[in-house]
Residue, then its C-alpha position, 0 to 999 in steps of 0.5 A: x103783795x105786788x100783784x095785790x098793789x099793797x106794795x110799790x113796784x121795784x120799777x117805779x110803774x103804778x101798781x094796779x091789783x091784778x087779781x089773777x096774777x095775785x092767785x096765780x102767786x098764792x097757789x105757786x106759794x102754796x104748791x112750793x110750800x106742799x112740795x118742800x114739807x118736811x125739808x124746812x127748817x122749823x123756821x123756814x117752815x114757820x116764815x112759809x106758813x105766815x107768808x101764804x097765810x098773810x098773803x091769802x088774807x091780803x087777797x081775801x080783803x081786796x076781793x071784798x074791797x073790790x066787791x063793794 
């Protein structure tokens, strides 16, 4: 969500959506979430799920914010 600017940087700097970096996250994310399968609890399984899900939602709204 950083790399999104949908949440301010712990530094205090302006954030700016960088989306490379952005997709860069979700698919880091996305890999740790194919690696551990089967290893998390339902829980954590539940939390990944609806992170990446959120986070891939949030990335598809700004390429489209930034399309217009």
């Amino acid at each position: 969500m950083l790399h999104l600017g949908k949440v301010p940087d712990p530094t205090g700097a302006p954030t700016q959506p960088n989306m490379a970096m952005a997709r860069q996250s979700i698919d880091m994310l996305s890999m740790l979430k194919e690696k551990t399968e089967g290893n998390l609890t339902p829980d954590e399984a539940q939390l990944m799920a609806r992170l990446l899900h959120d986070v891939r939602m949030a990335w598809v709204q700004e390429q489209r914010d930034g399309a217009s």
